[in-house]
C-alpha positions as a Python dict, from the first residue, in 0.01 Angstrom:
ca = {
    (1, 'X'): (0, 0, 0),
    (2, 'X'): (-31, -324, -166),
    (3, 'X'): (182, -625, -89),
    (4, 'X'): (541, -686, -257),
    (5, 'X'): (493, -1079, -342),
    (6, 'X'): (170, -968, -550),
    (7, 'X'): (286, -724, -719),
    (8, 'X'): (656, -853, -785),
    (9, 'X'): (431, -1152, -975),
    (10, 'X'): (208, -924, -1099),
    (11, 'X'): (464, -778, -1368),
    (12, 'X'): (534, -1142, -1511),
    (13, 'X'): (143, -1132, -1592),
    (14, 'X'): (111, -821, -1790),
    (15, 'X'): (44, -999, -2147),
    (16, 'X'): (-292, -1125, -1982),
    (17, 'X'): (-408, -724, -1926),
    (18, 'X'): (-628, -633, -2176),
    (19, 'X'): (-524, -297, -2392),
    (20, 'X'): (-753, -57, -2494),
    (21, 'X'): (-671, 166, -2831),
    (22, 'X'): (-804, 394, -3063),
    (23, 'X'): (-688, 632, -3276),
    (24, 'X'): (-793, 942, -3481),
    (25, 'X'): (-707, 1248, -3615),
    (26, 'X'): (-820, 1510, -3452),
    (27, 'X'): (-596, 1771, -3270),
    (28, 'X'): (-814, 1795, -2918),
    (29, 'X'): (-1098, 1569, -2737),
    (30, 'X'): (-1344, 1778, -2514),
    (31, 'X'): (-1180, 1862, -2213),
    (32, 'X'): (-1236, 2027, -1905),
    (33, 'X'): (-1100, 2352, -1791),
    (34, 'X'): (-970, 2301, -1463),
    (35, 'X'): (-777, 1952, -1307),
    (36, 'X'): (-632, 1835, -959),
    (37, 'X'): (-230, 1849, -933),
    (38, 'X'): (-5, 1802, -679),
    (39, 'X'): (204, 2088, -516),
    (40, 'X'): (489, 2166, -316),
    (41, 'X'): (323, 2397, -66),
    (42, 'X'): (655, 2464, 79),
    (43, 'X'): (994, 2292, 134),
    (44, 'X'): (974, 2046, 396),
    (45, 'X'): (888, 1654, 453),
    (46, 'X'): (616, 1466, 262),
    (47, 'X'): (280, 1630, 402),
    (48, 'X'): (373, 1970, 215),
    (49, 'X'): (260, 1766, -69),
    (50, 'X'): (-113, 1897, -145),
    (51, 'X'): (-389, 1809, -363),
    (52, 'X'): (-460, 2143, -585),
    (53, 'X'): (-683, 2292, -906),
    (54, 'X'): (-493, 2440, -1152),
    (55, 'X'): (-592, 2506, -1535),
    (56, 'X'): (-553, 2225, -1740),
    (57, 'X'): (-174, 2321, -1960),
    (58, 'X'): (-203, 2356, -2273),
    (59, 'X'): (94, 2239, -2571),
    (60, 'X'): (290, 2419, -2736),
    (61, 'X'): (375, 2372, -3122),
    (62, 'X'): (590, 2044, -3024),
    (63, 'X'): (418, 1923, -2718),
    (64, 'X'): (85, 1640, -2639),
    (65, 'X'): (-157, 1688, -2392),
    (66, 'X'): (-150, 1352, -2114),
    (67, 'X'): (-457, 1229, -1942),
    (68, 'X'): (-269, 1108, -1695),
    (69, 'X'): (-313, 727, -1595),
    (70, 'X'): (17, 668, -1393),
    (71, 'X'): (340, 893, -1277),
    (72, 'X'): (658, 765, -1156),
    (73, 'X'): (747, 858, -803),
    (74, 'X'): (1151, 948, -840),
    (75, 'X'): (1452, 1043, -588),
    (76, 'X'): (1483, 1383, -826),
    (77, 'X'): (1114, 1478, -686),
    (78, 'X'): (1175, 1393, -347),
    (79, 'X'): (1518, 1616, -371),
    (80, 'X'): (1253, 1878, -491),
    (81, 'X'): (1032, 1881, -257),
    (82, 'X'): (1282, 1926, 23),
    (83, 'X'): (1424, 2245, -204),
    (84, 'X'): (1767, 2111, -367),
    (85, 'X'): (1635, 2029, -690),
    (86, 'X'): (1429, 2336, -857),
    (87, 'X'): (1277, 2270, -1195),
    (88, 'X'): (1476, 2454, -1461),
    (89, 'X'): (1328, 2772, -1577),
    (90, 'X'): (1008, 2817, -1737),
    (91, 'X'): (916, 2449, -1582),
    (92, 'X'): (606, 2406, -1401),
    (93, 'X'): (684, 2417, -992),
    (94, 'X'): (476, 2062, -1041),
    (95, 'X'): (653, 1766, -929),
    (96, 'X'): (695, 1481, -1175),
    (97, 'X'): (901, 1374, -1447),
    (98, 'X'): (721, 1074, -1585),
    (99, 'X'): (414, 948, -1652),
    (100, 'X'): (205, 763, -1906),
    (101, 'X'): (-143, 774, -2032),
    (102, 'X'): (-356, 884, -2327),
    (103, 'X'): (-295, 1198, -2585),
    (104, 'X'): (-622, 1426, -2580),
    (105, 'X'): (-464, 1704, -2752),
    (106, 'X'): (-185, 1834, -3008),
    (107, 'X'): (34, 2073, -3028),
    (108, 'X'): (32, 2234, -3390),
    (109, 'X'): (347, 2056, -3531),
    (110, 'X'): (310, 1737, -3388),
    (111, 'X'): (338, 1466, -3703),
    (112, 'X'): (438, 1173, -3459),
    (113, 'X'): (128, 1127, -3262),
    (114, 'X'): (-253, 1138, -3295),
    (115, 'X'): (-541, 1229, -3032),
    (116, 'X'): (-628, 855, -2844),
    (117, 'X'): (-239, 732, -2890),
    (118, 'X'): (-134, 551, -2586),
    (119, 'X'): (184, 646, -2436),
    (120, 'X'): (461, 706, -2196),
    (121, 'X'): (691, 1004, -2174),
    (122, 'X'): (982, 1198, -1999),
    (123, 'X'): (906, 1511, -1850),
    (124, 'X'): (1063, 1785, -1704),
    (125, 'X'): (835, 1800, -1438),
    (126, 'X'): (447, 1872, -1375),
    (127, 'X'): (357, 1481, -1389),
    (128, 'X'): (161, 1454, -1036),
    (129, 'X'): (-138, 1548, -1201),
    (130, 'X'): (-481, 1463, -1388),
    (131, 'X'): (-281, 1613, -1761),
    (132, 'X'): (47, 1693, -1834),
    (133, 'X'): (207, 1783, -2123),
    (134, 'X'): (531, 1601, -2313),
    (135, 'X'): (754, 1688, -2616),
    (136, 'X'): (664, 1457, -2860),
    (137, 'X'): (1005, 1379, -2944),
    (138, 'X'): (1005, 1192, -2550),
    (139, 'X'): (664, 1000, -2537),
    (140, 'X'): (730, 647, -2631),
    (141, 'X'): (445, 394, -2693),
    (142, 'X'): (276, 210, -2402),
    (143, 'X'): (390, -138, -2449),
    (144, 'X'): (88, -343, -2491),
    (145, 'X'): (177, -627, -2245),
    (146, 'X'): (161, -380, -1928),
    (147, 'X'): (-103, -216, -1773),
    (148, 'X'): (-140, 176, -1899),
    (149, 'X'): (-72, 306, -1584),
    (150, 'X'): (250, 59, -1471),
    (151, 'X'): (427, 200, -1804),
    (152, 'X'): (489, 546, -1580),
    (153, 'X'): (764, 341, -1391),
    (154, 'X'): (965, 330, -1754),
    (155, 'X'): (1069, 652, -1916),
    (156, 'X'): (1284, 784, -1662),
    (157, 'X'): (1487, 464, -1540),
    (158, 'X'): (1508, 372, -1887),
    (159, 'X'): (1616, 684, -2043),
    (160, 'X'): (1921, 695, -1703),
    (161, 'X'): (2048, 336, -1784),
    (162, 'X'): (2017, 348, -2154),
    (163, 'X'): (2189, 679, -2141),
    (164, 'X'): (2447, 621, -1861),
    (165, 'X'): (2539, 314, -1890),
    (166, 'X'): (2524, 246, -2290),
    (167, 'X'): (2631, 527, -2471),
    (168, 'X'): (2814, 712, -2161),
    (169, 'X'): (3022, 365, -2005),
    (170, 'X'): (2969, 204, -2362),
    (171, 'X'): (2887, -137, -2156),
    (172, 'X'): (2961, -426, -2311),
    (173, 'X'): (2844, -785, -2400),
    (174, 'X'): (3041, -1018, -2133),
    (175, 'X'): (3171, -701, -1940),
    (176, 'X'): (3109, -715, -1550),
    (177, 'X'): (2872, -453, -1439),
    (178, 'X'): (2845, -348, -1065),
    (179, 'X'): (2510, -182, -991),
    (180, 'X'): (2483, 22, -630),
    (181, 'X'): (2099, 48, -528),
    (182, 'X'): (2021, -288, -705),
    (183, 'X'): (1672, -318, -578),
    (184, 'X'): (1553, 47, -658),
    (185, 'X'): (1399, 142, -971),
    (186, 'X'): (1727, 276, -1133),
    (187, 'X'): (1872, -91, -1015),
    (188, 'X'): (1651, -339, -1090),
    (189, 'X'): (1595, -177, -1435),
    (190, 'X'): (1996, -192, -1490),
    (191, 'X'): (1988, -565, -1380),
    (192, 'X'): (1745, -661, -1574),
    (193, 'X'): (1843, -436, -1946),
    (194, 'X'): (2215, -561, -1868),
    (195, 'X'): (2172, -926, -1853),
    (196, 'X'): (1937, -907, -2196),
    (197, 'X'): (2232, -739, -2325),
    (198, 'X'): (2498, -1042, -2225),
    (199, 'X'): (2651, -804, -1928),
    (200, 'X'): (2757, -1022, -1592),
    (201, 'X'): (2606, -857, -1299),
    (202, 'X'): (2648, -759, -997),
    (203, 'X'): (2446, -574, -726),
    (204, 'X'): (2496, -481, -409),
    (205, 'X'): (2145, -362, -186),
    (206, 'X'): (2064, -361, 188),
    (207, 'X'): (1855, -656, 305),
    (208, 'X'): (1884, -1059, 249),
    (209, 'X'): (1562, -998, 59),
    (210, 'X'): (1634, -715, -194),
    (211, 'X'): (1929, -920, -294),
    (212, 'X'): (1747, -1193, -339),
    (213, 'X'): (1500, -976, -597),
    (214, 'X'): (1823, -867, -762),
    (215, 'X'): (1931, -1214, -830),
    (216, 'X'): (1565, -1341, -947),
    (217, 'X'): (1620, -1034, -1174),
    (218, 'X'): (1936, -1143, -1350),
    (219, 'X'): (2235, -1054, -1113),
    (220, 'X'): (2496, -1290, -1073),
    (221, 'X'): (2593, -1201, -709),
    (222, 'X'): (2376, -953, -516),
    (223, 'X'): (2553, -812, -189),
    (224, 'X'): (2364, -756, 86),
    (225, 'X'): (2634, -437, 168),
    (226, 'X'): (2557, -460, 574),
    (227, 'X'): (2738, -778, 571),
    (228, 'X'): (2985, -770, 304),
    (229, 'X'): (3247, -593, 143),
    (230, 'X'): (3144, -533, -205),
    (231, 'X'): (3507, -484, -303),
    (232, 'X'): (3647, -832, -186),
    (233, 'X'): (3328, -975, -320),
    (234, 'X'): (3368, -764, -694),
    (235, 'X'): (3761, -890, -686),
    (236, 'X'): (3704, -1247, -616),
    (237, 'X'): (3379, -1327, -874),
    (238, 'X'): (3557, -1107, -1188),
    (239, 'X'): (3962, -1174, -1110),
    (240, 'X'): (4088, -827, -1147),
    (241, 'X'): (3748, -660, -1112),
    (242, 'X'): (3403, -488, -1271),
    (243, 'X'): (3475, -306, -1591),
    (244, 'X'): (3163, -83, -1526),
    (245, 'X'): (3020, 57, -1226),
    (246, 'X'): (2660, 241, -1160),
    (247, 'X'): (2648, 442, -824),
    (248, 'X'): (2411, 683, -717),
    (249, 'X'): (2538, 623, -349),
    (250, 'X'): (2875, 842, -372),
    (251, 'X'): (3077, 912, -34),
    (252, 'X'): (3285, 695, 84),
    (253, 'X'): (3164, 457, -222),
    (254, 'X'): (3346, 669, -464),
    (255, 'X'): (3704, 574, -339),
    (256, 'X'): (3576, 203, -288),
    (257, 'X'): (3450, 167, -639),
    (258, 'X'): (3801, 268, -744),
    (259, 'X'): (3932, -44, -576),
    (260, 'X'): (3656, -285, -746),
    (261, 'X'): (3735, -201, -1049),
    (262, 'X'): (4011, -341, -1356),
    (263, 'X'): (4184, -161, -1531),
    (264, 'X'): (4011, 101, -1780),
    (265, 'X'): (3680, 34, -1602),
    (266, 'X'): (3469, 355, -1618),
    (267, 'X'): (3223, 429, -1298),
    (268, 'X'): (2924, 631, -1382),
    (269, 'X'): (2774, 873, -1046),
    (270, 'X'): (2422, 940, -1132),
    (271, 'X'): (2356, 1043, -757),
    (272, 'X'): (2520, 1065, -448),
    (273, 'X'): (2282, 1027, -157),
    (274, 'X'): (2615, 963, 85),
    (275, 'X'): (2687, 1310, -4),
    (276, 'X'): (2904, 1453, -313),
    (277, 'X'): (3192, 1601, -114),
    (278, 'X'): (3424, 1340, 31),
    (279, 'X'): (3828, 1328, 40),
    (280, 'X'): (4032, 1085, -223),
    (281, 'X'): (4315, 947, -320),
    (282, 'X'): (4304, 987, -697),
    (283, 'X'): (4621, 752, -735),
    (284, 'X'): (4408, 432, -814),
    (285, 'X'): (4209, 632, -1124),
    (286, 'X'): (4551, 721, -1269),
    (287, 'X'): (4746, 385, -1242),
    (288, 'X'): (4383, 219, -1344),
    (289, 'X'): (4365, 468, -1662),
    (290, 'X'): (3985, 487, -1489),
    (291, 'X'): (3748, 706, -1653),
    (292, 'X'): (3499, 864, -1353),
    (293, 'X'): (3220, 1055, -1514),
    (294, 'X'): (2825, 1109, -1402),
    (295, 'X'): (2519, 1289, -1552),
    (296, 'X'): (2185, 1417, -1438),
    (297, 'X'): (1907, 1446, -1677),
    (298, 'X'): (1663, 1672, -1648),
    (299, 'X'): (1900, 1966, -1783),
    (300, 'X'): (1980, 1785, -2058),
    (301, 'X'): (1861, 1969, -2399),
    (302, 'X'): (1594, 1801, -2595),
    (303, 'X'): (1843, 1745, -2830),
    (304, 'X'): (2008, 1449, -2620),
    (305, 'X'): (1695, 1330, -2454),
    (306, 'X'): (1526, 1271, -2776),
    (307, 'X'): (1827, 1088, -2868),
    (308, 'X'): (1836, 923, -2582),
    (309, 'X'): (1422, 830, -2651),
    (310, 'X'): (1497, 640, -2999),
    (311, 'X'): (1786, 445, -2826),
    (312, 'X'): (1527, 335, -2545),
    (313, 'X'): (1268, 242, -2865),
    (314, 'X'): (1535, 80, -3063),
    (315, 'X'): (1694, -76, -2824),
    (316, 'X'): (1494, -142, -2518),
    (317, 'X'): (1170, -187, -2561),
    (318, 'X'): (1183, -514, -2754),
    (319, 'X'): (1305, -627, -2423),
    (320, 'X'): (978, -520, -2277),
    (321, 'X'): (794, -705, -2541),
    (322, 'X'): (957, -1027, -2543),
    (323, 'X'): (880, -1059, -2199),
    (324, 'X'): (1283, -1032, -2077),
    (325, 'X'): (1209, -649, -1906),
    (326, 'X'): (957, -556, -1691),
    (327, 'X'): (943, -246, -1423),
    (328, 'X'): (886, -423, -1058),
    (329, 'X'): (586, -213, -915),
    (330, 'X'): (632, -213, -515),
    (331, 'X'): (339, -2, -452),
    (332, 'X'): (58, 254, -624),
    (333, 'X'): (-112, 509, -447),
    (334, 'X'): (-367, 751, -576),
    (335, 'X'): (-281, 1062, -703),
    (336, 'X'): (-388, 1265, -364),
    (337, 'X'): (-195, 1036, -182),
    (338, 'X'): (109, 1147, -331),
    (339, 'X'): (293, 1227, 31),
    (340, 'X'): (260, 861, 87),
    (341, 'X'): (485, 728, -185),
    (342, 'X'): (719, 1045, -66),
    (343, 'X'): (730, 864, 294),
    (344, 'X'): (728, 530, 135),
    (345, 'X'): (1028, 597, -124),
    (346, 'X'): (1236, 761, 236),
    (347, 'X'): (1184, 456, 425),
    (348, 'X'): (1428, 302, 146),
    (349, 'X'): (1192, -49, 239),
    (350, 'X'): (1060, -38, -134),
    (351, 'X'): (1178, -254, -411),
    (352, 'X'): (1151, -128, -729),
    (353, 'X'): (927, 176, -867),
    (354, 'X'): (664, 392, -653),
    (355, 'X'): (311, 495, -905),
    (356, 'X'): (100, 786, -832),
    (357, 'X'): (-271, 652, -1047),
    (358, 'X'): (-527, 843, -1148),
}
C-alpha cells in the first residue's frame, strides 16, 4: 500500500506537516469504554490477525494512556504471532511494541507528562490498538517536523541502535561499521544515526535497489549480498576490516563476520533469522581478541530501557530535528489491516518501517 518513491521523499518533507498541540493538566479526557485491538487468534500466518473489542486499559501509578495515531509493525511481533516470542508475564497477549500518539490519561505518579502531550513510546506489547498504555519513563516527545503517526516507526529502532550499538559496541567517531539488513528499519536507522555520529558505513541488503537506499542514506558501500562477498568487500574498503558489526541475520553470517572484522572489533547479534544454532570455529574471535555479544529488548527491566530512553533524547533526537534522521516509511495500513503489513514485512520487499494508523 502506497508507493516507495513517495513515501521515501515524503520523510525529507516532514517540517512542512503542520503539528497540532495542547496541553493541560488534567489527569483523564472523556473516554470511551470499549476500543478495537488487534489479536492473535491463534499461532499461524498473518490472517490469524483479527480486528477485536476489548476494554479500553487503564494506567497504573507510572503509566499514560495512548490514543493511538500510529504503531510500528516489528520482526519481534511477527515472531509472536507465529508463537516463538510470548509477551513476558503480566503483558497484554496484544501485539505491538511501539506506537505514538496523544496522552488522554495519567497514571497517579506521573510528573513527566500532562493530558494532550504528544508522544512516542516503547512498549512491551499491546500497541495494535485504538489506546495503549506506556511507562512514562519510555514515551519520548513527537518530534514536531514528522507527522504524529510516522513517529511510531522511532522508539523501537532507536532504542536497538542507540542501545546496541552505542553503549553495548561503544561505536566510535571514524570507526567502520558493517550493518546486515541495511534497508530494514533496524538498518536504515543504523545508517543513518552512524554517519551523524562520524561512523564509516557499510551495508550489505538484497537487491540493486535497497542498496542504493542505503547509500542515499549515508553508507559508504552498500552490498547487494546475492552478488558479492561482503567479506572481500569489508577487507578491501577498511584494510584490515570493520571494527563494529550489526547482524540480526546469524547462521552462517556469524563465522563470516568473524573474518570481516580487525582486530578487537566487537559484532553485536540482535537477531538471527538464518537460525541461532550453527557450527564455528572460534579460533578467529581468540587470535582477533573479538568481543561477540547480542541483546533483545523487550526483557530488559525498566531500569535499562529508561536509560536507554534519555540516551535516545539526548542523543538522538537532535538528529531528528536538524533534519539529518528521519524513519523511511515504506508503507501504512489501517489498523484492521494489520495482517497486511504481517504479509508485507515476510515478503522482505519493504524498505524501511511498516505503520499500522488509526
Amino acid at each position: 500500500m502506497g508507493d516507495f518513491g513517495q513515501d521515501f521523499a515524503h520523510n525529507f518533507q516532514y517540517k512542512n506537516q503542520p503539528v497540532f498541540k495542547f496541553n493541560h493538566r488534567s489527569k483523564k479526557m472523556s473516554l470511551p469504554k470499549n476500543h478495537t485491538s488487534i489479536e492473535i487468534t491463534e499461532p499461524g500466518s498473518a490472517e490469524v490477525l483479527q480486528p477485536t473489542t476489548r476494554p479500553i486499559p487503564q494506567p497504573e501509578e507510572n503509566e499514560v494512556l495512548i490514543k493511538v495515531a500510529g504503531a510500528g509493525i516489528n520482526r519481534p511481533d511477527v515472531f509472536q504471532r507465529l508463537g516463538f516470542y510470548p509477551p513476558p508475564p503480566g503483558i497484554t497477549d496484544i501485539p505491538g511494541l511501539e506506537v505514538s500518539g496523544t496522552i488522554v490519561a495519567l497514571g497517579s505518579d506521573v510528573t513527566d507528562w500532562s493530558v494532550g502531550d504528544q508522544v512516542c513510546a516503547l512498549l512491551a506489547g499491546g500497541g495494535y490498538a485504538e489506546y495503549a498504555v506506556a511507562e512514562q519513563a519510555l514515551c519520548l516527545p513527537a518530534p514536531e517536523n514528522l507527522p504524529l503517526a510516522y513517529a511510531a516507526a522511532l522508539p523501537e529502532t532507536c532504542f536497538t541502535v542507540w542501545h546496541n550499538l552505542f553503549e553495548r559496541a561503544q561505536l566510535q567517531a571514524d570507526e567502520w561499521l558493517l550493518v546486515h539488513g541495511g534497508s530494514s528499519g533496524i538498518g536504515t536507522t543504523a545508517i543513518q544515526m552512524a554517519s551523524a555520529f562520524g561512523v564509516n558505513v557499510i551495508a550489505t541488503a538484497g537487491s540493486d535497489e535497497k542498496c542504493a537506499v542505503c547509500e542515499d542514506l549515508g553508507a559508504t558501500k552498500a552490498i547487494n549480498y546475492h552478488q558479492q562477498d561482503f567479506v572481500a568487500v569489508c577487507q578491501e574498503l577498511t584494510g584490515d576490516g570493520v571494527n563494529v558489526v550489526l547482524d540480526m541475520v546469524g547462521g552462517d553470517y556469524v563465522q563470516k563476520n568473524f573474518a570481516a572484522c580487525a582486530a578487537k572489533a566487537r559484532i553485536v547479534n540482535i537477531a538471527f533469522l538464518r537460525g541461532s544454532k550453527v557450527e564455528l570455529d572460534l579460533l578467529p574471535l581468540m587470535l582477533k581478541q573479538l568481543v561477540l555479544t547480542g541483546s533483545t529488548l523487550r526483557a530488559q527491566a525498566l531500569a535499562n530501557k529508561a536509560r536507554i530512553a534519555a540516551g535516545v533524547r539526548d542523543q538522538v533526537w537532535p538528529l531528528i530535528a536538524s533534519g539529518q534522521f528521519a524513519p523511511i516509511i515504506h508503507s501504512s495500513f489501517p489498523l484492521a489491516e494489520a495482517s497486511k503489513g504481517h504479509s508485507l514485512m515476510e515478503s522482505n520487499q519493504h524498505i524501511g518501517k511498516i505503520i499500522l494508523q488509526n
